[in-house]
N, C-alpha and C positions, 0 to 999 in steps of 0.2 A: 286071287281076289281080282275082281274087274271093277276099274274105275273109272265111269263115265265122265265125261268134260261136258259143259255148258250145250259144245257146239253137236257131241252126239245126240243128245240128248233132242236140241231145237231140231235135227234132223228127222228126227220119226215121230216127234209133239210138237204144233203149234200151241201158244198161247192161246189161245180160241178152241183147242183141245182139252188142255191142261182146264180150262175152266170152267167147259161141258161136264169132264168127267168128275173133277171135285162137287158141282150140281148135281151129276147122279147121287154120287155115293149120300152125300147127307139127304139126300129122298129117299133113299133105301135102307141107310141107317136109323131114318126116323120111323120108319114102318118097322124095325125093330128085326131087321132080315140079316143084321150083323151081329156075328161074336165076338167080344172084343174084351175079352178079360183083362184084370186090372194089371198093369205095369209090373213086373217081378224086378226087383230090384236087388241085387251080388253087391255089397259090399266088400271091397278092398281095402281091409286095416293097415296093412303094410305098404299099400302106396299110398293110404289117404285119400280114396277114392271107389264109384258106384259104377257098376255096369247096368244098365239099365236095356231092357228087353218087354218090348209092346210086339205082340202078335194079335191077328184080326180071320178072321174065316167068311167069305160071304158066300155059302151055295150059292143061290142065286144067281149070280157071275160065276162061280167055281174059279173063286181066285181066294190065295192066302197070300198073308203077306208077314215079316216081322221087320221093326225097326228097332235098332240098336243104338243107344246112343250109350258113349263114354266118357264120365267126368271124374277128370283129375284135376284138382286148383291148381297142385305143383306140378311141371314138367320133369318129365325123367326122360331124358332124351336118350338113357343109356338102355331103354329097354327097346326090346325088337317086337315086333307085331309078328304073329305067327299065322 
């Protein structure tokens, strides 16, 4: 897994980047040029908790993307990320 820091990241986007490109995308989102099906969401009964996974497609750019996010209210710090 690769995990970016703040300062890689300010490295190759400025702020004035970052804010251009968020204006493109909802221009091209609203011309209806993105696929962006609904959130699939994996519940997790035995830790009490949702994995959540948003994927998006735009031809147009020929970029995809998926964001993953994971909610656990209790920590289990005895588990390992694989």
């Amino acid at each position: 897994m690769l995990i970016l820091t703040k300062e890689d990241i300010e490295a190759v986007c400025s702020m004035e980047d970052a804010i251009e490109a968020v204006k493109e995308a909802f221009i091209i989102h609203s011309e209806g040029s993105v696929k962006v099906p609904l959130r699939i969401n994996i519940r997790s009964d035995k830790y009490n908790g949702n994995m959540l996974f948003m994927p998006a497609y735009c031809e147009k750019k020929d970029a995809a993307s998926l964001k993953i996010v994971s909610v656990y209210p209790v920590s289990y710090t005895h588990l390992r990320a694989h």
